[in-house]
Backbone bond lengths (Angstrom), bond angles and torsions (degrees), N, CA, C in turn:
res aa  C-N    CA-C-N  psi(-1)  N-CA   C-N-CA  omega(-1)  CA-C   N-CA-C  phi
1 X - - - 1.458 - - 1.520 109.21 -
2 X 1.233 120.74 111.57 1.687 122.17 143.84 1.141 126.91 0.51
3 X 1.131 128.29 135.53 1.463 109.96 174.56 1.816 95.49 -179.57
4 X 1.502 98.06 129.48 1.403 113.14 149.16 1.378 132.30 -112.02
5 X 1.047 135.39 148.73 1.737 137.98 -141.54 1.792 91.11 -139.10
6 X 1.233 113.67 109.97 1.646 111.15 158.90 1.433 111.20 -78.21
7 X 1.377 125.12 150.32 2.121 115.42 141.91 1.482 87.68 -150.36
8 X 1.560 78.85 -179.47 1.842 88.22 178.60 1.328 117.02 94.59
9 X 0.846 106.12 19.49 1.940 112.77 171.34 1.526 105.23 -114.87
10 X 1.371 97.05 161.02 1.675 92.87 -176.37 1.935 99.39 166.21
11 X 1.021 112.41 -171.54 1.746 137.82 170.20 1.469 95.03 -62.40
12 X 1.417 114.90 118.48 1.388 128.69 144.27 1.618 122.78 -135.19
13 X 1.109 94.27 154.53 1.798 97.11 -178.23 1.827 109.52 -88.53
14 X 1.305 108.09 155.59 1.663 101.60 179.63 1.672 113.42 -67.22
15 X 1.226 84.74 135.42 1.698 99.97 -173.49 1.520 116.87 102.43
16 X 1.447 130.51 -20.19 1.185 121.03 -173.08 1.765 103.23 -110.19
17 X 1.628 92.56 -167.46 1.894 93.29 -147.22 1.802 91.09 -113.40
18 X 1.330 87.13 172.24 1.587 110.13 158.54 1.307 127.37 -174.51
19 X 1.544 122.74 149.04 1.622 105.21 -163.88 1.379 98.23 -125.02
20 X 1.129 111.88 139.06 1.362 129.21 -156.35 1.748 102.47 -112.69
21 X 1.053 108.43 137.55 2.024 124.75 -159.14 1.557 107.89 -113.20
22 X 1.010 137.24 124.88 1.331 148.33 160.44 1.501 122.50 -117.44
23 X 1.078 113.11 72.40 1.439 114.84 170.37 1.666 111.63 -69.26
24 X 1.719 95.10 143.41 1.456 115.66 -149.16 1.723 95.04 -121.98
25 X 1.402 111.94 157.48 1.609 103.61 178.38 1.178 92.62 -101.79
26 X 1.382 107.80 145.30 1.860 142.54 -157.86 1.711 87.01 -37.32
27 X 1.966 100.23 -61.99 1.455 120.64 -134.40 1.881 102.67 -59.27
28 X 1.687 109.44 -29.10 1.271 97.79 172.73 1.447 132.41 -100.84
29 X 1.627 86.18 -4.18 2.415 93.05 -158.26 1.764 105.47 -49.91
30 X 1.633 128.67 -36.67 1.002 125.15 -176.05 1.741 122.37 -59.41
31 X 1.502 106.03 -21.15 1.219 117.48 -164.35 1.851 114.99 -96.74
32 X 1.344 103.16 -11.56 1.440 106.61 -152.75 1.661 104.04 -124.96
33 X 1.545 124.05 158.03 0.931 119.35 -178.06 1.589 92.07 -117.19
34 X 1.200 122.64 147.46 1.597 135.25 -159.12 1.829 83.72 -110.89
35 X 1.323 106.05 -174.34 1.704 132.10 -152.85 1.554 107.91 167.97
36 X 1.439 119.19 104.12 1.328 103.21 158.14 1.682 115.25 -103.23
37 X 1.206 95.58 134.26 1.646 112.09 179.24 1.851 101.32 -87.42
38 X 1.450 99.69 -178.35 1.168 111.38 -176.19 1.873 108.64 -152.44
39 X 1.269 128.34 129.53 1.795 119.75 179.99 1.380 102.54 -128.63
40 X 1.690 107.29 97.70 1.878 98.39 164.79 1.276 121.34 -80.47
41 X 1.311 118.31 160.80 1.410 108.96 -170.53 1.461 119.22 -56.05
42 X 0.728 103.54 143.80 1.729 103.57 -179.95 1.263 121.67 86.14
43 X 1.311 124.71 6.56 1.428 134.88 -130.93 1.361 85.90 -130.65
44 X 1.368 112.06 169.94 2.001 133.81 143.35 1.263 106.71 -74.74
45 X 1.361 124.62 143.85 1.285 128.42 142.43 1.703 126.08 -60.82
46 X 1.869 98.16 117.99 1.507 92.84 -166.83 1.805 105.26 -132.81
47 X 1.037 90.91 165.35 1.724 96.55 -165.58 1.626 111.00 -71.64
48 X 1.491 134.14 134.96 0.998 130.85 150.00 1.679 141.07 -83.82
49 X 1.534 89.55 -58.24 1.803 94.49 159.69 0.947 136.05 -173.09
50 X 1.442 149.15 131.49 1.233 145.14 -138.86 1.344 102.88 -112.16
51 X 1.587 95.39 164.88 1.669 106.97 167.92 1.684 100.89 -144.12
52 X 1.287 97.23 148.16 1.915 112.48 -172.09 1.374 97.70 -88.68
53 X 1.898 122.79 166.24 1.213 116.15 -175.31 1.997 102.99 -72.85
54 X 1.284 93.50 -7.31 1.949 98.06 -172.89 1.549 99.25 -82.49
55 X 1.261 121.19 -13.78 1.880 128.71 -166.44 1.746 96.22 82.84
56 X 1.221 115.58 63.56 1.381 88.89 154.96 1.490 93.57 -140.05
57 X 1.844 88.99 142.42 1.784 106.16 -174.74 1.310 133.67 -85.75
58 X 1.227 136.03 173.35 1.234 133.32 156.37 1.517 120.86 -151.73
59 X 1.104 118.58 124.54 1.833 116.29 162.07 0.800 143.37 -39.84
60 X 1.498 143.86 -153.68 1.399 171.70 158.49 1.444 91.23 -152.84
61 X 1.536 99.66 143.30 1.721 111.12 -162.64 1.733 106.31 -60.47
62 X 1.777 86.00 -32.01 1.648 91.93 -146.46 2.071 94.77 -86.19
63 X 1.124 125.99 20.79 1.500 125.96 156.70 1.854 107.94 -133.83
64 X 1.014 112.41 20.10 1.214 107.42 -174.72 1.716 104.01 -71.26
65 X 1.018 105.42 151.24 1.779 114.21 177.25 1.632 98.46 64.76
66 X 0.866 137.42 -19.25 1.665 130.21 151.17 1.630 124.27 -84.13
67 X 1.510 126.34 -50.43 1.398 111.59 165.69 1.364 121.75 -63.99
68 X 1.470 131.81 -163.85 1.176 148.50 173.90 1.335 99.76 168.88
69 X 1.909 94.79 128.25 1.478 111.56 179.94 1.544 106.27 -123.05
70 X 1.427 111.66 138.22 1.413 124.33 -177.63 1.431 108.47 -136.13
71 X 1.134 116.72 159.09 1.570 142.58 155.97 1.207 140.82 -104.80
72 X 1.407 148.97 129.52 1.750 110.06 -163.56 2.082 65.25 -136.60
73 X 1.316 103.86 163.13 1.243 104.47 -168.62 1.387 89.22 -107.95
74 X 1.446 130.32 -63.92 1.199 126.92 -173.86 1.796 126.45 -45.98
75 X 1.228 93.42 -10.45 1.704 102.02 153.28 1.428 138.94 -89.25
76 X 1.701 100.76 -38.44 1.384 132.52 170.45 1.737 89.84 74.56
77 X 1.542 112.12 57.06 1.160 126.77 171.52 1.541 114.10 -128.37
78 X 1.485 110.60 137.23 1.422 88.42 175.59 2.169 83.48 -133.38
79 X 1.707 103.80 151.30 0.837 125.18 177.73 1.767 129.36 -103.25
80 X 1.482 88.70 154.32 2.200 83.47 177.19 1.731 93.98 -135.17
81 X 1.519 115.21 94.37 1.718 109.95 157.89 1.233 127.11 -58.33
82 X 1.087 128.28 144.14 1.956 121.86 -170.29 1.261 96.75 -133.23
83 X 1.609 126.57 122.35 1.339 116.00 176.25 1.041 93.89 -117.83
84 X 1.719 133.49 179.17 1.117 140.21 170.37 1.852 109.04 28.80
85 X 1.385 92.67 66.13 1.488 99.44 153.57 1.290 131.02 -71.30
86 X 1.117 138.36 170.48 1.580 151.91 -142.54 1.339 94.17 -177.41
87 X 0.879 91.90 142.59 1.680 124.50 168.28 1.861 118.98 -67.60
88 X 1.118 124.36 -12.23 1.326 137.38 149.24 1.670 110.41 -87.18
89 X 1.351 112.29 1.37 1.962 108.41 167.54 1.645 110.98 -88.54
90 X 2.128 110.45 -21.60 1.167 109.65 -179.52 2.010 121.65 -58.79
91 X 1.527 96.52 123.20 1.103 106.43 -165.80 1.231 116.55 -146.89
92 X 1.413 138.86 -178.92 2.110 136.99 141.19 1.474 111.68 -93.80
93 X 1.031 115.33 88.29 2.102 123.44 176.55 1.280 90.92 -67.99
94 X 1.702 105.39 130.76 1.182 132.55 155.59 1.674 119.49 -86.07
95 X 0.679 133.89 128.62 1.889 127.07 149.36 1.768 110.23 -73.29
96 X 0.986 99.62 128.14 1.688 110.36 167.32 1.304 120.35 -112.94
97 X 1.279 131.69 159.79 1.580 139.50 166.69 1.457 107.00 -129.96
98 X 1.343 113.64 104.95 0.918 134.21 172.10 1.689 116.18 47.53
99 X 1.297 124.68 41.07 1.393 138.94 165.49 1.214 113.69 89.23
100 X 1.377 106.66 -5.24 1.844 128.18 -175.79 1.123 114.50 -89.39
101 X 1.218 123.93 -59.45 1.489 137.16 -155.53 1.765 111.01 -106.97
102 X 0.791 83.70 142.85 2.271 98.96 -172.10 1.227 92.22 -109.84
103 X 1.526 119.43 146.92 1.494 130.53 121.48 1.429 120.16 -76.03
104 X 1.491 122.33 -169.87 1.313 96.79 -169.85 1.695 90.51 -120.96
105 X 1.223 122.93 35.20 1.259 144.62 163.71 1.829 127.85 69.02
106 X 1.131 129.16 -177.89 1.677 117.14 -168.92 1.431 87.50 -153.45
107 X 1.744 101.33 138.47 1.580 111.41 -177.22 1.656 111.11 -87.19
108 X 1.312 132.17 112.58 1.096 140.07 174.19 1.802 120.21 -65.54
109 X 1.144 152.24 61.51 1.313 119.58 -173.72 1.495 135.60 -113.20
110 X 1.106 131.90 128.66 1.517 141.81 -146.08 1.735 90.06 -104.10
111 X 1.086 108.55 137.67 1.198 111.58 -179.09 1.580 114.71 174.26
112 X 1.417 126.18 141.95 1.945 116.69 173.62 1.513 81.29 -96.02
């Protein structure tokens, strides 16, 4: 069975970081390009930032130069760093595979 795995969410204060984990099953990580989304309450679910099966990234304007998304293959993990959080970053981040596949997501919340 498929499967993506979120952790790494939790209590942060505004301005500080956290890196958020998506473990991927072996059989697809080589094949797929990952996406972590983000759903605040009340909100749409909307995209934050992608990575290609080659590693190459992209943003959403509004975390650009604060996230960073990686992949390491020999883990079959792919990652989302969050620096300088804000209290408009509090959210549930999903991991995606290629627009198909869900994790079942990790609660982010920014807050003093």
């Amino acid at each position: 069975q498929v499967q993506l795995e979120e952790s790494g969410g939790g209590l942060v204060q505004p301005g500080g970081s956290l890196t958020l984990t998506c473990v991927v099953s072996e059989s697809i990580f080589d094949n797929y390009g990952f996406n972590w989304h983000r759903q605040a309450p009340g909100k749409q679910r909307e995209v934050v930032a992608s990575i290609t099966v080659d590693g190459y990234s992209s943003y959403a304007p509004f975390v650009k130069d604060r996230f960073d998304i990686s992949r390491d293959k020999a883990k079959h993990t792919v990652y989302l760093k969050m620096n300088n959080l804000q209290p408009e970053d509090t959210a549930v981040y999903y991991c995606n595979a290629a627009g198909v596949l869900w994790g079942q997501g990790t609660l982010v919340t920014v807050s003093s």
